[in-house]
Structures are given as C-alpha cells and as structure tokens.
C-alpha positions as a Python dict, from the first residue, in 0.01 Angstrom:
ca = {
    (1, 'X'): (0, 0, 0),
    (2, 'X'): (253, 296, 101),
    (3, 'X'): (452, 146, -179),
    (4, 'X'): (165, 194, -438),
    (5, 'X'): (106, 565, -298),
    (6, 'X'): (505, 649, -331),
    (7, 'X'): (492, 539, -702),
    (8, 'X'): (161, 765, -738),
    (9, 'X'): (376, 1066, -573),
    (10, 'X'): (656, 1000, -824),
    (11, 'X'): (483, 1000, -1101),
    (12, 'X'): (256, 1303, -1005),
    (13, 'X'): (580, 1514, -939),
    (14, 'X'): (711, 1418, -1291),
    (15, 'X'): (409, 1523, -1452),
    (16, 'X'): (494, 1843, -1227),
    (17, 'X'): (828, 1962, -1354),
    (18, 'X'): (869, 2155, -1656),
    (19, 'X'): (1223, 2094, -1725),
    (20, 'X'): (1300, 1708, -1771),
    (21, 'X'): (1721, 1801, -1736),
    (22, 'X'): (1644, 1961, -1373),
    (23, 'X'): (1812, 1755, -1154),
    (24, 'X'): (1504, 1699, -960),
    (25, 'X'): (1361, 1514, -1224),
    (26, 'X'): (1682, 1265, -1290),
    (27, 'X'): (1620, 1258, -888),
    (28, 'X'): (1230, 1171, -917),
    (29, 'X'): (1288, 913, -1214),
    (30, 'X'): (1574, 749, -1005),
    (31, 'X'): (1349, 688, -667),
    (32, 'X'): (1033, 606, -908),
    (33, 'X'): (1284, 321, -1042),
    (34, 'X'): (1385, 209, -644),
    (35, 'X'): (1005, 170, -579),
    (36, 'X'): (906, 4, -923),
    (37, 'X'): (1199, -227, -854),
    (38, 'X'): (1027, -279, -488),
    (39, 'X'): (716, -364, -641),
    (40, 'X'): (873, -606, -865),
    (41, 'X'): (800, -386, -1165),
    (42, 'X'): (1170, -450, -1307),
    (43, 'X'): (1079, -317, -1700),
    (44, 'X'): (889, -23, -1550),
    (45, 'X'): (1199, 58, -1330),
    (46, 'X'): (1395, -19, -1644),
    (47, 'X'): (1226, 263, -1832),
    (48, 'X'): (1282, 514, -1567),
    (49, 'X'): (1624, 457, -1550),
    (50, 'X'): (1635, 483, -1933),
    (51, 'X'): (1446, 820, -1905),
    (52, 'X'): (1676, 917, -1640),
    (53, 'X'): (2001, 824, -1827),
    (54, 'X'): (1904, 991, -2153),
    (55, 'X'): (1833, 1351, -1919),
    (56, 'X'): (2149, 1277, -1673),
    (57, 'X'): (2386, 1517, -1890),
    (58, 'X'): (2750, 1404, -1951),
    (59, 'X'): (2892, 1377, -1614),
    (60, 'X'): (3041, 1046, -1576),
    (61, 'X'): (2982, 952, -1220),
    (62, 'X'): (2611, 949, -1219),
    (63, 'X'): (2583, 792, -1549),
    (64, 'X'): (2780, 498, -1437),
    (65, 'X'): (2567, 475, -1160),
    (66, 'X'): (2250, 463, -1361),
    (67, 'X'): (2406, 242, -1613),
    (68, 'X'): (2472, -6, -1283),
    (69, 'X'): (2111, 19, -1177),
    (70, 'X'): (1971, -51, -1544),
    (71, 'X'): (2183, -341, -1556),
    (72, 'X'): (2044, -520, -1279),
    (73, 'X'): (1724, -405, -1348),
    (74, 'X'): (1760, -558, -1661),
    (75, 'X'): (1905, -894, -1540),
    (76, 'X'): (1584, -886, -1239),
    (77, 'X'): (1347, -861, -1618),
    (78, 'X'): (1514, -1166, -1803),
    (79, 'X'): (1574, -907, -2067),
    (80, 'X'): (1891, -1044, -2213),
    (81, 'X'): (1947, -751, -2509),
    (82, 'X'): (1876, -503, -2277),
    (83, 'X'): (2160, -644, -2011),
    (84, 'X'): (2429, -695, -2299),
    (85, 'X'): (2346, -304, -2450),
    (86, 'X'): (2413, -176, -2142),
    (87, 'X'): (2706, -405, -2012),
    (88, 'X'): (2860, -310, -2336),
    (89, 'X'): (2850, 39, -2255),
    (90, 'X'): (2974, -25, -1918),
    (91, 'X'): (3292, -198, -2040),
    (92, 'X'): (3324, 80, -2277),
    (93, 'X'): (3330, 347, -1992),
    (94, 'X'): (3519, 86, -1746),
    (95, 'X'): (3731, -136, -1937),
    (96, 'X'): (3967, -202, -1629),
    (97, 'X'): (3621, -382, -1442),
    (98, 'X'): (3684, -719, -1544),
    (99, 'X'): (3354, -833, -1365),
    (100, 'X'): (3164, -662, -1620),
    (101, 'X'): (3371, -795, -1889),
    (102, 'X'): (3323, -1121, -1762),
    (103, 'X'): (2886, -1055, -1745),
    (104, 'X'): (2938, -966, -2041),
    (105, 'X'): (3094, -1248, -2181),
    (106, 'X'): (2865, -1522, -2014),
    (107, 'X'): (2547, -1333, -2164),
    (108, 'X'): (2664, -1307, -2509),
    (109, 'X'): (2791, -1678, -2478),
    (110, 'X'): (2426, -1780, -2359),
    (111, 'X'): (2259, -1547, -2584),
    (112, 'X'): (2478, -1762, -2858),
    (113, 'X'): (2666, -1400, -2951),
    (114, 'X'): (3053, -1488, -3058),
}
C-alpha cells in the first residue's frame, strides 16, 4: 500500500516539472525506479532509469551509476538484449572492471553472440 502511494507521488511530481534536465527530475525518475523495482515492476523501473540516463547530462559519475542500476534491473526482467546493450556500454566506460567484462561475456555466450 505505502509502496503503491510512493509510485503515485513520483509519477505526479514528474508530470509536475517543466524541465525534464532539472536535476530533480533525474532525482524523481531514479526513486520512481527504487520503488518500481520494490514492487517487482523491473521493465517499468527499467524505463525510468532509461528516461533518467538519456536527461542525466554528460557527467560520468552518475551515469555509471544509472548504467549499474539498469543493468540489474535488466538482469531482475530476463531481458537479455537489454543487459548486454548496457554491459557493453559499461565496459566501454570501465574497461579495467573485469567483472563486467566477464557478465558480459557469459550473456553473449548464452545469448549464442561470438
């Protein structure tokens, strides 16, 4: 129940602000994401990270971190070509994480990508 009325308040303050680049709104999209994810709405919290990674600008640090949380929100959905996209620009930005490499690898190798 309070989840269900947190998601509500999210989404009613998106529809509130003007500017989707204010950081507030990167912000709102990010915790709409934590309580999708709660509700076990992974490709709902998937698209609010995607909305908040295409308005979170160009500094690295954040982007990483929604990157991170769009990958395992990805994994939590079974959605295979969604995981590899974004592990694949994770490696690109982090080449030195051989985890992600290695993520990588095994889902390409199951999804029968050489």
């Amino acid at each position: 129940q309070q989840l269900r009325q947190a998601e509500r308040r999210y989404r009613q303050a998106l529809e509130t602000l003007v500017n989707p680049g204010h950081p507030d709104h990167v912000a709102a999209l990010t915790e709409l994401a934590e309580v999708e994810h709660a509700l076990g709405q992974h490709a709902a919290a998937a698209a609010s990270l995607e909305r908040a990674l295409d308005q979170v600008g160009s500094d690295l640090s954040p982007k990483i971190d929604l990157l991170r949380r769009l990958k395992a929100e990805y994994a939590h959905a079974d959605d295979r070509d969604g995981e590899i996209k974004i592990l694949q620009e994770l490696v690109t930005l982090l080449p030195e994480d051989t985890a992600l490499l290695e993520r990588l690898g095994a889902q390409c190798l199951a999804d029968g990508r050489f």
